[in-house]
C-alpha positions in Angstrom: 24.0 49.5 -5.9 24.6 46.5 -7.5 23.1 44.8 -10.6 20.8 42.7 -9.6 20.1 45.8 -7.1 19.4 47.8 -10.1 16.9 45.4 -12.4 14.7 44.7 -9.4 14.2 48.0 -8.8 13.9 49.0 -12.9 11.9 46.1 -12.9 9.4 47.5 -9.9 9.5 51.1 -11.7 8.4 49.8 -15.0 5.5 47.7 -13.9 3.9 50.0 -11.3 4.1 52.4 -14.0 2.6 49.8 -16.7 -0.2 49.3 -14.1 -1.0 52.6 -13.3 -1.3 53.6 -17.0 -3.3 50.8 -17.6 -6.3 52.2 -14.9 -5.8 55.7 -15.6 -6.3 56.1 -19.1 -8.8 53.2 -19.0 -10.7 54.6 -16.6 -10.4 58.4 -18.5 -9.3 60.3 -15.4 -6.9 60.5 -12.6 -9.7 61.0 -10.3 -10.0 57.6 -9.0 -9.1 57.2 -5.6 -9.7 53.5 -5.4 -7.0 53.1 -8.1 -4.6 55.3 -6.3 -4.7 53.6 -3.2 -4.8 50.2 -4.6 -0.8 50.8 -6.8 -0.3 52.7 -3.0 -1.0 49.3 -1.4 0.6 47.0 -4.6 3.8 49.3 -4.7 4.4 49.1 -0.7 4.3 45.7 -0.6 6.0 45.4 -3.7 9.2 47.2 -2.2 8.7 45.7 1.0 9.2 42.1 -0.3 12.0 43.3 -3.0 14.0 45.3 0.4 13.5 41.8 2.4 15.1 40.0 -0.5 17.9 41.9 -1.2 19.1 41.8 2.4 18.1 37.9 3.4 18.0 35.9 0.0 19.4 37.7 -3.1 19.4 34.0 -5.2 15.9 34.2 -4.9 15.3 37.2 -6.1 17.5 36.6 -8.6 15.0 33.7 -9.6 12.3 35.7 -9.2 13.1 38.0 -11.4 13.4 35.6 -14.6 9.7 34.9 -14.6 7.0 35.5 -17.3 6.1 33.7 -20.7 9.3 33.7 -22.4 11.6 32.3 -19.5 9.4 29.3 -19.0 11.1 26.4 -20.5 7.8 23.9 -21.7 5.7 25.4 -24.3 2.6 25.0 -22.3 3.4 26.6 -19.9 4.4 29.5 -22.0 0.8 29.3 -23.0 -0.3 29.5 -19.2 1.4 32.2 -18.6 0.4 34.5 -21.5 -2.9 33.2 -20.1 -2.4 33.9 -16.2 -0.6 37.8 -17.5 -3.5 38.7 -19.8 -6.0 37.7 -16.7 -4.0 40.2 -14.3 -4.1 42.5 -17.0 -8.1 42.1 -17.4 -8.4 42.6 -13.5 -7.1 46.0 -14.7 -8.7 46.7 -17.5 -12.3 45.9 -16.4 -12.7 47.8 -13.3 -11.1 50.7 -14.8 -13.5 50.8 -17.5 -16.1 49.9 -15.1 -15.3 53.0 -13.0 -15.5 55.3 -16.6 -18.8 53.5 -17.5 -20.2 53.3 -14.0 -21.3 49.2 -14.8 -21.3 48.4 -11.0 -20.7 50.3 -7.8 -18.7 48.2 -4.9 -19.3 50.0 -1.4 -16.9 51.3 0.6 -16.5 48.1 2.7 -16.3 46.0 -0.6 -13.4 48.1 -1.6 -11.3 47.8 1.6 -12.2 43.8 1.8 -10.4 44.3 -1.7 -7.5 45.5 -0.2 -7.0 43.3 2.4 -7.3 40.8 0.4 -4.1 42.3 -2.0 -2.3 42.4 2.1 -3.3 39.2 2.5 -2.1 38.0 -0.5 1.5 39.8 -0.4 1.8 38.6 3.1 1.1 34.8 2.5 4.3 35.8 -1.1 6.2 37.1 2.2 5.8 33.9 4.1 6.3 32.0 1.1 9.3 33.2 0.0 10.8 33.4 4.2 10.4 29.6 4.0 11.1 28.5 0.5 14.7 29.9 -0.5 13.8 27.8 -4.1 10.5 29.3 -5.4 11.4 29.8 -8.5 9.3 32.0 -10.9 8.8 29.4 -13.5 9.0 26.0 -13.3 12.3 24.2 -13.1 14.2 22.9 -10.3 17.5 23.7 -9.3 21.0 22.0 -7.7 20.7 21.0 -4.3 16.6 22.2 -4.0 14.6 20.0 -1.2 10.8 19.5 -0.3 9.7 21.9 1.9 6.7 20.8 4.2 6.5 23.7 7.0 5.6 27.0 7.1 2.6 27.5 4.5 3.6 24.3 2.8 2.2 22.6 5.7 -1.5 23.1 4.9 -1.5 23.5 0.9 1.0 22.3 -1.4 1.0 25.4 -3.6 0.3 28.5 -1.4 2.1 30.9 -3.6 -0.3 30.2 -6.2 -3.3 30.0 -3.5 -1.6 33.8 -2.3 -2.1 34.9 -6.3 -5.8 34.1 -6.1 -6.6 36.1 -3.6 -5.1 38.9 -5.6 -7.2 38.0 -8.2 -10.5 38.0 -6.2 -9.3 41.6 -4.3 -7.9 43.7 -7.4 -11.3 43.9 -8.6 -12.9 44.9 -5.7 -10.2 47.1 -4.6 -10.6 49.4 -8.2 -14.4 49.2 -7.2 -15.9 46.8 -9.8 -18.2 43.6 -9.7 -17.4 42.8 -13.1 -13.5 42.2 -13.2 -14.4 38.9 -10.6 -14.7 37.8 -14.2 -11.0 38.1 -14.7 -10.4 35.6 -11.6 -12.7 33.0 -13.4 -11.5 33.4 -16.9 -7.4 32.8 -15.7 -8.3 29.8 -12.6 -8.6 27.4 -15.5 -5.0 28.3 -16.4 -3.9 28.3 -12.8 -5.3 24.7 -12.0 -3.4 23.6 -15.4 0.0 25.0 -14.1 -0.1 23.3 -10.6 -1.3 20.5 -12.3 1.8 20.4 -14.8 4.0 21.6 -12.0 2.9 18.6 -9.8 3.7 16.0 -12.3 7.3 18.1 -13.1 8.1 18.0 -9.2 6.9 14.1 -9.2 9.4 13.5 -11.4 12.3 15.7 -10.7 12.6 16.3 -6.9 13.1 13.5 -4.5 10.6 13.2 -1.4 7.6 15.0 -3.7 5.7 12.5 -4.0 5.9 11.4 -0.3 4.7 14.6 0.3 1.6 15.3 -2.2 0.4 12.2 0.0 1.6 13.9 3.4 -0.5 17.1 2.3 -3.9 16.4 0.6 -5.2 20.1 -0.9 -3.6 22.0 -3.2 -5.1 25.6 -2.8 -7.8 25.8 0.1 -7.6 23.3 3.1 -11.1 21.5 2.8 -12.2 22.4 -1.1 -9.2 21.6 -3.1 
């Protein structure tokens, strides 16, 4: 096993166990089977992804792993991110302490939309990553990176970000709870910014961007935005 080999995998250890800690001890008990099936469903995909990766595109998993506040390079976008991480983090949080508090009750249906969604928003990461070798986990482009305009690119002009929402909207359900939708509308703000800022970087430092932005009209969801 190489290196890199090793801190995707540490890396996948450490925050499926961050995460689980997180709804456990908020929720005060291990007897939560919405939270165990939802890191079930996050962890699968997870390794999936991270196993597809290592075998077809090892540079951008490489990239991908340099990601979070501190790698980013502008200082607002630090700022986004500590934004965009505490909003996962709340998605967490809130339905756990939902669950211990008993604030809302999401039906059984409501809970397995919320899992779907979390498929649904892994698979459009897969597709994502299948057809863009330079998605980068911060913003910054790199020697030799083009415009890509198929595959997912072809209907929005962010779909990773578009593929994070809907993780947003089904984490909530998925744990059971009503009330951590609020975590989805507390971070968008943030998210909007950072495409916006990302746009503008792309604008300027990628040939053929611009061309494109016209090419493709919405930025998350074909018809609304």
């Amino acid at each position: 096993m190489n290196g890199l080999h090793k801190r995707a995998w540490l890396g996948l250890i450490v925050v499926t166990a961050i995460m689980g800690l997180v709804i456990f001890l908020c929720a005060g008990t291990v007897q939560y089977w919405q939270g165990w099936a939802y890191l079930g469903i996050y962890c699968g995909a997870s390794i999936s992804i991270t196993l597809y990766l290592m075998k077809r595109d090892p540079a951008l998993l490489e990239r991908r792993l340099r990601g979070g506040p501190a790698a980013e390079k502008e200082k607002k976008q630090k700022v986004i991110m500590v934004f965009a991480s505490l909003g996962f983090v709340a998605s967490l949080v809130v339905p756990a302490i939902d669950h211990r508090l008993m604030w809302s009750s999401v039906p059984y249906y409501g809970v397995a939309a919320g899992y779907l969604l979390t498929v649904l928003c892994f698979s459009v990461i897969f597709l994502v990553f299948k057809e863009n070798t330079f998605s980068s986990a911060i913003i910054e482009t790199v020697e030799g990176q083009k415009v890509i305009t198929t595959g997912p690119y072809a209907c929005v002009r962010h779909p990773m970000y578009a593929g994070a929402s809907l993780l947003f909207i089904g984490t909530p359900l998925a744990l059971g709870s009503y009330w951590g939708l609020l975590a989805f509308a507390a971070v968008l703000p943030a998210l909007i910014w950072r495409l916006l800022d990302e746009e503008k970087f792309l604008e300027q430092n990628l040939p053929g961007y611009r061309e494109y932005c016209r090419k493709v009209r919405w930025r998350l969801v074909p018809g609304v935005f």
